[in-house]
PyMOL Python script that loads the backbone (N, CA, C, O; Angstrom):
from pymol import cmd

cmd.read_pdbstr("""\
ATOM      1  N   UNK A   1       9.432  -7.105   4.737  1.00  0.00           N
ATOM      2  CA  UNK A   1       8.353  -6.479   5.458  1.00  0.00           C
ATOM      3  C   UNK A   1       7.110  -7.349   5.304  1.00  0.00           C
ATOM      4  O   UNK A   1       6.766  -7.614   4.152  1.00  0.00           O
ATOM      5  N   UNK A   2       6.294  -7.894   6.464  1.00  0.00           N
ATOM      6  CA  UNK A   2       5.448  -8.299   6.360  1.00  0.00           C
ATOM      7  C   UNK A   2       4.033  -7.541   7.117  1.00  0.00           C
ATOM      8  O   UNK A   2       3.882  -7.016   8.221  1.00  0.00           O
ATOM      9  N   UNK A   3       3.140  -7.759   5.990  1.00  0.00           N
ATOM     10  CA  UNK A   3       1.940  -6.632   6.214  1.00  0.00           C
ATOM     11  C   UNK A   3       1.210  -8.081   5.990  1.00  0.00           C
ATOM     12  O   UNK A   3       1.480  -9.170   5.484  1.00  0.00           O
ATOM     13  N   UNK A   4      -0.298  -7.194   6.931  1.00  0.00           N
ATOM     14  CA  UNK A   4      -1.720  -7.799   6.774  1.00  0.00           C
ATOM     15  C   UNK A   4      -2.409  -7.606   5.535  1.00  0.00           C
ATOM     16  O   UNK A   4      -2.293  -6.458   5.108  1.00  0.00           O
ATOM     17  N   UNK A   5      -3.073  -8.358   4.847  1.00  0.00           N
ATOM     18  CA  UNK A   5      -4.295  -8.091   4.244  1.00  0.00           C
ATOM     19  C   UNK A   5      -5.668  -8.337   4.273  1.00  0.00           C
ATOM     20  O   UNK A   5      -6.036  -8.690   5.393  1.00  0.00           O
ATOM     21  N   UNK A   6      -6.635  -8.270   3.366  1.00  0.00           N
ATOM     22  CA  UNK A   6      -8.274  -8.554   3.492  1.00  0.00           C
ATOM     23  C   UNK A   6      -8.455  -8.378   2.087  1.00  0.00           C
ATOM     24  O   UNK A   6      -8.475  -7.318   1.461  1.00  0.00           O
ATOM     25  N   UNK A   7      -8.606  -9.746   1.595  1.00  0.00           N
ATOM     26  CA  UNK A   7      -9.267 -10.474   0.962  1.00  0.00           C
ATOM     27  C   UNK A   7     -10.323 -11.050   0.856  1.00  0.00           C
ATOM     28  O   UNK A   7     -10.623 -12.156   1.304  1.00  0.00           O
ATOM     29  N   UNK A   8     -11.236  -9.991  -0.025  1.00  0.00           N
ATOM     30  CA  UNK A   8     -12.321  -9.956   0.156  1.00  0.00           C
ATOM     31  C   UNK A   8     -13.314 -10.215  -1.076  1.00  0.00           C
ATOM     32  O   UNK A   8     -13.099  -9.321  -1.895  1.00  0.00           O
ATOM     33  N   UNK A   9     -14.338 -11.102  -1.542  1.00  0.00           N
ATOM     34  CA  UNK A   9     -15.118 -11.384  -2.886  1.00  0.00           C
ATOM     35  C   UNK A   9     -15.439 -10.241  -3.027  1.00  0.00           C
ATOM     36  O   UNK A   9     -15.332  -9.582  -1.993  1.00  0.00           O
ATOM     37  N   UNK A  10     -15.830  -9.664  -3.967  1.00  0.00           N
ATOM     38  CA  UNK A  10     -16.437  -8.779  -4.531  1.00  0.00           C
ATOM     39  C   UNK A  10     -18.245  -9.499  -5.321  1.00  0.00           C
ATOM     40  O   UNK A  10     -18.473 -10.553  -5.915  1.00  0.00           O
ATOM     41  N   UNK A  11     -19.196  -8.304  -4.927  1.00  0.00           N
ATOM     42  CA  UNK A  11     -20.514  -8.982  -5.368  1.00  0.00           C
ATOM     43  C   UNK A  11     -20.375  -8.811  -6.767  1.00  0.00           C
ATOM     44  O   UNK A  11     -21.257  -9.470  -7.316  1.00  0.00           O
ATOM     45  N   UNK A  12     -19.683  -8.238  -7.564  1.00  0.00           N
ATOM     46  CA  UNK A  12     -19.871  -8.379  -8.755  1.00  0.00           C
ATOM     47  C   UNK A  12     -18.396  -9.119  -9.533  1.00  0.00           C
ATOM     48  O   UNK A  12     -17.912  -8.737 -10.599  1.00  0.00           O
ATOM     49  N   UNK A  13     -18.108  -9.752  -9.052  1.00  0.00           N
ATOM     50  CA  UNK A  13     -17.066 -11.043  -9.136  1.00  0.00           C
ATOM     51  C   UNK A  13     -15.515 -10.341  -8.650  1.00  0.00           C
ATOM     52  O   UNK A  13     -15.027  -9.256  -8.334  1.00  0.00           O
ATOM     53  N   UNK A  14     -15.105 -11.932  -8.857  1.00  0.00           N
ATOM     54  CA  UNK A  14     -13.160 -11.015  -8.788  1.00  0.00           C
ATOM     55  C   UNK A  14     -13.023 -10.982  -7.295  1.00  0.00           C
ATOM     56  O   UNK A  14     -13.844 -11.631  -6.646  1.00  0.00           O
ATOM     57  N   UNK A  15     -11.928 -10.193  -6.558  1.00  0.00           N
ATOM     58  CA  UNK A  15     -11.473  -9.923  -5.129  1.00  0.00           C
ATOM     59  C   UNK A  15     -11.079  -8.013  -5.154  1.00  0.00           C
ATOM     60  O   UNK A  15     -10.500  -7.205  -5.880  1.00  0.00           O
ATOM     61  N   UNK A  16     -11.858  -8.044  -3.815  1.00  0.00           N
ATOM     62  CA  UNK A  16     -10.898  -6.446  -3.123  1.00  0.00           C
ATOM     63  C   UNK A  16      -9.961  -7.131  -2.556  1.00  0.00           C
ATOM     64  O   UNK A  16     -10.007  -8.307  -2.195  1.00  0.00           O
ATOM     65  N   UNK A  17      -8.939  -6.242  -2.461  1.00  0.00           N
ATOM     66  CA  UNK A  17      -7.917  -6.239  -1.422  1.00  0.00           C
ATOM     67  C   UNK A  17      -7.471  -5.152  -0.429  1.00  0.00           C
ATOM     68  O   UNK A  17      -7.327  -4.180  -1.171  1.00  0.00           O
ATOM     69  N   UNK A  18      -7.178  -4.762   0.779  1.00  0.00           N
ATOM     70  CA  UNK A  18      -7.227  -3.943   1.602  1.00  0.00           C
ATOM     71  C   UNK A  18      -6.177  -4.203   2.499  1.00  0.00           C
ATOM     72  O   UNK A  18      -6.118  -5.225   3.183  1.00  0.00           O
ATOM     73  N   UNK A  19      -5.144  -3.074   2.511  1.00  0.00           N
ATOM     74  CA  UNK A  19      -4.083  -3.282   3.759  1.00  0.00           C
ATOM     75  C   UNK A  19      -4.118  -2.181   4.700  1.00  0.00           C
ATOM     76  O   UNK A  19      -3.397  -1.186   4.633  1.00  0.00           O
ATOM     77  N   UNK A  20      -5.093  -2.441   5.679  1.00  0.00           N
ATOM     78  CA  UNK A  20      -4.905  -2.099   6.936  1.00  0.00           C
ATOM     79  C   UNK A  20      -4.041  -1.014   7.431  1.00  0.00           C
ATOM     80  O   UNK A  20      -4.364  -0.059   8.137  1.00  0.00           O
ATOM     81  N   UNK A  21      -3.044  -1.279   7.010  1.00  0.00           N
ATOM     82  CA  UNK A  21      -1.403  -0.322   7.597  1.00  0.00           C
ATOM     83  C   UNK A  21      -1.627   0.679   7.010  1.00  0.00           C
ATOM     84  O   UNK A  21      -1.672   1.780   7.558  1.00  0.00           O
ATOM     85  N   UNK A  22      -1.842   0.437   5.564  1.00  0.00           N
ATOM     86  CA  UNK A  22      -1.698   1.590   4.934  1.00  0.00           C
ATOM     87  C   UNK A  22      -2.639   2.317   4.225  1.00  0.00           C
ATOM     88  O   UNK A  22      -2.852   2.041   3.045  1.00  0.00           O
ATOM     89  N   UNK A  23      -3.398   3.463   4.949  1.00  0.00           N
ATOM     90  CA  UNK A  23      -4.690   4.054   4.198  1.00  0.00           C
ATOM     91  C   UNK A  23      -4.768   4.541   2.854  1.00  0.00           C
ATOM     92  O   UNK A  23      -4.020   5.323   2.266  1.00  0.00           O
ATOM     93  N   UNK A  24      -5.911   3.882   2.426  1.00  0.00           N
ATOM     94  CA  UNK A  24      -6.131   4.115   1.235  1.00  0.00           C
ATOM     95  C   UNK A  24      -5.691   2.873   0.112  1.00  0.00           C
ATOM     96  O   UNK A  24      -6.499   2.777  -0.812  1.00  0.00           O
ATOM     97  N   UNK A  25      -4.475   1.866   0.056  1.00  0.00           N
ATOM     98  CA  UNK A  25      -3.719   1.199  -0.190  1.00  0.00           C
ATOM     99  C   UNK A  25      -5.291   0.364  -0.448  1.00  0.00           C
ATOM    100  O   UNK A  25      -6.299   0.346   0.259  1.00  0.00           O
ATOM    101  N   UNK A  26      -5.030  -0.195  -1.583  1.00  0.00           N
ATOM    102  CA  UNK A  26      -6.347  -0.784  -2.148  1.00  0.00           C
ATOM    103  C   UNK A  26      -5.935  -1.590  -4.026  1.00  0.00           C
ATOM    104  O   UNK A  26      -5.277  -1.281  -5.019  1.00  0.00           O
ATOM    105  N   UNK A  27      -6.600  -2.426  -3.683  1.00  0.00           N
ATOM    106  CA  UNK A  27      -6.615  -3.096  -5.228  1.00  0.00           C
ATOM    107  C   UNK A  27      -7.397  -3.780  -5.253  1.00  0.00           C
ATOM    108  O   UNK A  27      -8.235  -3.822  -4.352  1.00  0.00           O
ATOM    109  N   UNK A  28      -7.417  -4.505  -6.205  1.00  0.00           N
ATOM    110  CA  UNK A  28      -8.533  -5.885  -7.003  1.00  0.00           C
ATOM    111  C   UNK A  28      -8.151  -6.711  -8.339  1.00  0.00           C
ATOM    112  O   UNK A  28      -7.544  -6.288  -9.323  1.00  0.00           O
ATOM    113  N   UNK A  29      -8.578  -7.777  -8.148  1.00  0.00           N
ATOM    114  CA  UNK A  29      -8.113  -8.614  -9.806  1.00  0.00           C
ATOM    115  C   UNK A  29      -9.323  -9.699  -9.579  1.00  0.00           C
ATOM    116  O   UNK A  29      -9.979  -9.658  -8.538  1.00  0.00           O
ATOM    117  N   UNK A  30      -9.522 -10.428 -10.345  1.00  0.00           N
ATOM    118  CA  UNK A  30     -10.494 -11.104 -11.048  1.00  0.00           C
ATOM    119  C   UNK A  30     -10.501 -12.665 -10.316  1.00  0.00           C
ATOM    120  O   UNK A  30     -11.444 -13.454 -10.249  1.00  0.00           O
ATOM    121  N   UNK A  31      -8.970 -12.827  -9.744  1.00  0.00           N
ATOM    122  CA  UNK A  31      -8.973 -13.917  -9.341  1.00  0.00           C
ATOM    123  C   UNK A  31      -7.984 -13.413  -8.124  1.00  0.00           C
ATOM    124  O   UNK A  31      -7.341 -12.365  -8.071  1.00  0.00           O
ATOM    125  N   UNK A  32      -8.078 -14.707  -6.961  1.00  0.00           N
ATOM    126  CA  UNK A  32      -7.294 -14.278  -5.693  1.00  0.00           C
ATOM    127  C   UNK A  32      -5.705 -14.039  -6.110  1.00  0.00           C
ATOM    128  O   UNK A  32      -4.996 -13.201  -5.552  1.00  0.00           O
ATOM    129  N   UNK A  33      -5.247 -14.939  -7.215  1.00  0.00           N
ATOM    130  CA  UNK A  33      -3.949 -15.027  -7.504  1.00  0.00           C
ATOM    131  C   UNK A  33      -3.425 -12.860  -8.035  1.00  0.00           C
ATOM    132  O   UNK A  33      -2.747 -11.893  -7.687  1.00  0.00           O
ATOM    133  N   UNK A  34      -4.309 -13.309  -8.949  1.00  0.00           N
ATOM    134  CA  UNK A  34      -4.440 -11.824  -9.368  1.00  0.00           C
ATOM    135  C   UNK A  34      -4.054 -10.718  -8.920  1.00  0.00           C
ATOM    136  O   UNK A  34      -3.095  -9.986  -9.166  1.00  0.00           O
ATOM    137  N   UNK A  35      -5.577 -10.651  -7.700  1.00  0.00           N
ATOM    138  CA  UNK A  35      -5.562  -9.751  -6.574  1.00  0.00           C
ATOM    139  C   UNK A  35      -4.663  -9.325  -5.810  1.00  0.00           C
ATOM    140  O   UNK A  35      -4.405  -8.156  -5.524  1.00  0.00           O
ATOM    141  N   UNK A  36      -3.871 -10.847  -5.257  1.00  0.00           N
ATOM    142  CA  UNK A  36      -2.622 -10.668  -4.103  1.00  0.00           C
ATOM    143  C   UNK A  36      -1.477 -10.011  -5.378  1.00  0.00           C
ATOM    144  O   UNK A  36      -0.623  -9.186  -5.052  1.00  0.00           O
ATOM    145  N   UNK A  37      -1.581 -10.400  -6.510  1.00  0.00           N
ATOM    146  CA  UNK A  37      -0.273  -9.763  -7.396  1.00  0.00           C
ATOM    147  C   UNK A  37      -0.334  -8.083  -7.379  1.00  0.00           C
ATOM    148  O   UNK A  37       0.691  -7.432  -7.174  1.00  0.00           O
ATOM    149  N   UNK A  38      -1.549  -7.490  -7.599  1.00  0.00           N
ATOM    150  CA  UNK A  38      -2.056  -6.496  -7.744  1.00  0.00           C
ATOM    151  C   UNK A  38      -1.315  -5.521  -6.753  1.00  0.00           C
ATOM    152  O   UNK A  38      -0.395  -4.713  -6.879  1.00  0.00           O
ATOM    153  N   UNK A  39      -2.482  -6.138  -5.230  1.00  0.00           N
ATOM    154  CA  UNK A  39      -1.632  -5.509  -4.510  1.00  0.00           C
ATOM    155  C   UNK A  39      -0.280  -5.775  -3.746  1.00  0.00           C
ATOM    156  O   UNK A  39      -0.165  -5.230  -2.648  1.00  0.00           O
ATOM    157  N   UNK A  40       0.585  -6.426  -4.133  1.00  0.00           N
ATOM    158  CA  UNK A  40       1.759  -6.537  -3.948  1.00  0.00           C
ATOM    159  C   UNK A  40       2.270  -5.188  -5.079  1.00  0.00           C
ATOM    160  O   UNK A  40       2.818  -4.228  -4.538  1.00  0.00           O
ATOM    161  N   UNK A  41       2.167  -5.167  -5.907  1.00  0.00           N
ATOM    162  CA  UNK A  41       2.327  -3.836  -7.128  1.00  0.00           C
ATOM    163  C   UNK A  41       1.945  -3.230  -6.466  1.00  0.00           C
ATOM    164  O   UNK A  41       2.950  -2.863  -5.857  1.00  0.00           O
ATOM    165  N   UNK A  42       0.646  -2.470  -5.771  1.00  0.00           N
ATOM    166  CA  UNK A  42      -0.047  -1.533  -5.137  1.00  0.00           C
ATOM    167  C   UNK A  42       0.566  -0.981  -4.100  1.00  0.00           C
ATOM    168  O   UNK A  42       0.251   0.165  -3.778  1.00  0.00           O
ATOM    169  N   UNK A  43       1.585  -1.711  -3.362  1.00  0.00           N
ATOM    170  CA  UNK A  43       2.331  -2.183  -1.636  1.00  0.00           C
ATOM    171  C   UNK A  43       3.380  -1.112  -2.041  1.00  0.00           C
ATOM    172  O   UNK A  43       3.621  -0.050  -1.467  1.00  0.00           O
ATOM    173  N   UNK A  44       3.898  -1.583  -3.058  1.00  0.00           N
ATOM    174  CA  UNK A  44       5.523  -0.976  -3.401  1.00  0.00           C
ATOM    175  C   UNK A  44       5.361   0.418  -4.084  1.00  0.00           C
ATOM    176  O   UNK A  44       6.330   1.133  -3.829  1.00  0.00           O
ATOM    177  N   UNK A  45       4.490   0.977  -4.821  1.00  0.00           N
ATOM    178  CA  UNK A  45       4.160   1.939  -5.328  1.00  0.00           C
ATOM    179  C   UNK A  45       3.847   2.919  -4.122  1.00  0.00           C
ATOM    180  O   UNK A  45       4.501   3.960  -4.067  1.00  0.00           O
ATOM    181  N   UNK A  46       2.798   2.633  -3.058  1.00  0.00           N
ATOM    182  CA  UNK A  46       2.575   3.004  -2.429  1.00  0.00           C
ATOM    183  C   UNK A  46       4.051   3.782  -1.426  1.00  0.00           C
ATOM    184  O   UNK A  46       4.339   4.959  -1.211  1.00  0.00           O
ATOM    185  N   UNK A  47       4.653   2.592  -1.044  1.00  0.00           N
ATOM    186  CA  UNK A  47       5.475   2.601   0.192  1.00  0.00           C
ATOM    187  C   UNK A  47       7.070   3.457  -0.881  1.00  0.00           C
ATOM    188  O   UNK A  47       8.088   3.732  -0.246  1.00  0.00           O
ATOM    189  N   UNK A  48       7.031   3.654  -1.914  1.00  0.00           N
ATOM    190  CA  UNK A  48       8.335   4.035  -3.143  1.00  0.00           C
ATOM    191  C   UNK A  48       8.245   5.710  -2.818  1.00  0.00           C
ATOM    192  O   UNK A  48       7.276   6.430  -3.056  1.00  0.00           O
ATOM    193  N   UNK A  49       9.444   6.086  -2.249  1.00  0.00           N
ATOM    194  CA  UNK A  49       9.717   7.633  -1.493  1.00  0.00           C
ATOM    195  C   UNK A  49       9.601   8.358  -2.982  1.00  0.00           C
ATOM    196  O   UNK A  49      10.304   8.072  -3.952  1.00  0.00           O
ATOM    197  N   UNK A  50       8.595   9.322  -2.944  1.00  0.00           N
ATOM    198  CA  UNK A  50       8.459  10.293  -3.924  1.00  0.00           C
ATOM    199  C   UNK A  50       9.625  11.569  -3.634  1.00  0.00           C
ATOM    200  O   UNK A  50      10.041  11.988  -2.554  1.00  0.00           O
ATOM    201  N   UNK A  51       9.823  11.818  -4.441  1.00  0.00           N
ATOM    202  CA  UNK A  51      11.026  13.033  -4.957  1.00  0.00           C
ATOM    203  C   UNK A  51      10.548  14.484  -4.209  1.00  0.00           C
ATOM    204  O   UNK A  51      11.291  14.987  -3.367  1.00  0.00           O
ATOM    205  N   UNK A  52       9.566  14.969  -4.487  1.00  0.00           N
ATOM    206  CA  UNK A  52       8.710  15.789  -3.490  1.00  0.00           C
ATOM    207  C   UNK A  52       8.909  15.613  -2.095  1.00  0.00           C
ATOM    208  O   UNK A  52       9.391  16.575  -1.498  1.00  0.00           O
ATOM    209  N   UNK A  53       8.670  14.702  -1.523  1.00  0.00           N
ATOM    210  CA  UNK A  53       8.730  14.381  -0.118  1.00  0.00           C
ATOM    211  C   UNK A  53       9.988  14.905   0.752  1.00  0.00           C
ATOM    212  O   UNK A  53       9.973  15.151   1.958  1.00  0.00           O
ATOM    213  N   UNK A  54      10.970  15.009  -0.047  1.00  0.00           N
ATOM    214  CA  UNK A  54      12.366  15.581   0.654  1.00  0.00           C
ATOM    215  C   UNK A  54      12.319  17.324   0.291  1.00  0.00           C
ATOM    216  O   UNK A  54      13.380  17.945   0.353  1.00  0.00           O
ATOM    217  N   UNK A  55      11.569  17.745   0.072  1.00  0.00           N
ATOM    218  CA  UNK A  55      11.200  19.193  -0.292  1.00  0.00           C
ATOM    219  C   UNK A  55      10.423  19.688   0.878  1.00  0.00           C
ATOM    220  O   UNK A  55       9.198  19.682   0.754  1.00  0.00           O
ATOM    221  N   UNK A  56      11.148  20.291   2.451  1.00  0.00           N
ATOM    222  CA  UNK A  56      11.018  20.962   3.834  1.00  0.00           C
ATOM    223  C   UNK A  56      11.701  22.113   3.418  1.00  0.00           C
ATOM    224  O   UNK A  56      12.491  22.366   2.509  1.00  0.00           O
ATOM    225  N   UNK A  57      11.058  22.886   4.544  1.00  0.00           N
ATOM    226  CA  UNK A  57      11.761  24.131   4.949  1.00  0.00           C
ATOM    227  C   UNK A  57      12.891  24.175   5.537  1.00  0.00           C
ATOM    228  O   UNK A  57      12.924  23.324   6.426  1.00  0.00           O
ATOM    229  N   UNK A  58      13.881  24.797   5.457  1.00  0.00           N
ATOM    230  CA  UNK A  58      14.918  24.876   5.701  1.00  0.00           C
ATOM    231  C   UNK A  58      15.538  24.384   7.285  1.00  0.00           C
ATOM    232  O   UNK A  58      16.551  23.716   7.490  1.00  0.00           O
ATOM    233  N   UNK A  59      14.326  25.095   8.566  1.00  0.00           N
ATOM    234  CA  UNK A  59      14.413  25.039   9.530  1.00  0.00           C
ATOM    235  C   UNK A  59      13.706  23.340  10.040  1.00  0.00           C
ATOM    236  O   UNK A  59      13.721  23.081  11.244  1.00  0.00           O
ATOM    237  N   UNK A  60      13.367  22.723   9.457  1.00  0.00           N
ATOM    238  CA  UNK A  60      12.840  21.183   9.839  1.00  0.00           C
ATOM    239  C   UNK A  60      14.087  20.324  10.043  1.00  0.00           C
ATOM    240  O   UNK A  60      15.183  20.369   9.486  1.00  0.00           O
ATOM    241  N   UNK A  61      13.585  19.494  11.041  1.00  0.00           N
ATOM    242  CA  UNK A  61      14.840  18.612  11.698  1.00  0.00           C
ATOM    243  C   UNK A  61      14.253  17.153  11.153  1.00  0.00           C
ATOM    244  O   UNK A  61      13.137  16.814  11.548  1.00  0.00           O
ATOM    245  N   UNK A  62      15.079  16.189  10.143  1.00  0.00           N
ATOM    246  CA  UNK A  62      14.773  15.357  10.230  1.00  0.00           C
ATOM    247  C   UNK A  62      15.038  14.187  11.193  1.00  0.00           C
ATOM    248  O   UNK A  62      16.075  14.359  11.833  1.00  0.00           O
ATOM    249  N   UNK A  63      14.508  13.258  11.420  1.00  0.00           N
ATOM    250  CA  UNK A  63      14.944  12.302  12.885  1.00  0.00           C
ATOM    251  C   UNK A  63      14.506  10.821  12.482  1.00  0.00           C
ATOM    252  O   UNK A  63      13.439  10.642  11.896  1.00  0.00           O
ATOM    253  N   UNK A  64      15.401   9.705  12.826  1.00  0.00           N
ATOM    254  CA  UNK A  64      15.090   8.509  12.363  1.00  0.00           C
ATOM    255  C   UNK A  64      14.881   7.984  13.952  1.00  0.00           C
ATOM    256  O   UNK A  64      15.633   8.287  14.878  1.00  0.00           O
ATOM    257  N   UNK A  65      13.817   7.221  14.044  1.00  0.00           N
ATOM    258  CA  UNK A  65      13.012   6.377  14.988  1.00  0.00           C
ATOM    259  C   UNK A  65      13.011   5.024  14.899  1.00  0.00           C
ATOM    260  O   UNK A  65      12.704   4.393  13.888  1.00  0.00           O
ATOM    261  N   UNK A  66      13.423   4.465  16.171  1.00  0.00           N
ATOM    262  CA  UNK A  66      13.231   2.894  15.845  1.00  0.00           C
ATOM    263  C   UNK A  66      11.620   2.464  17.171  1.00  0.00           C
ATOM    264  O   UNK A  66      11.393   2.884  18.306  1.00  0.00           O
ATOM    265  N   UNK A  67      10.872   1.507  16.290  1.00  0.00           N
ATOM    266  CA  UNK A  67       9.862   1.218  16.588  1.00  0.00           C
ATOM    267  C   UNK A  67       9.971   0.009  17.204  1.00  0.00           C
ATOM    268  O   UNK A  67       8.968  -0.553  17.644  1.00  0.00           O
TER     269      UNK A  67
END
""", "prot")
cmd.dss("prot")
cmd.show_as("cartoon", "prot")
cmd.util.cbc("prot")
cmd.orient("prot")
């Protein structure tokens, strides 16, 4: 999967990082190397199906979509 980012200085040193796709999806490290590690950790945590999430009402139809 390839996603966008924004890599961005921070005024009080280090890098933000920001992916677009996914709201909220956010990190930072001290150095760019850092940063991109960060949120690569940040990416997968994010996008990792929580256990909860398969917890619908009985009557819900699930449906797979191709984009």
């Amino acid at each position: 999967m390839k996603l966008n980012v924004i890599l961005e200085p921070s005024d009080e040193g280090g890098y933000t990082v920001v992916v677009p796709a996914l709201p909220g999806c956010i990190s930072e490290g001290d150095t760019r190397e850092e940063a991109l590690k960060n949120i690569r950790e940040a990416i997968e945590l994010y996008l990792e199906p929580v256990e909860d999430d398969r917890t619908f009402a009985p009557d819900v139809e699930s449906l797979e979509l191709t984009v």
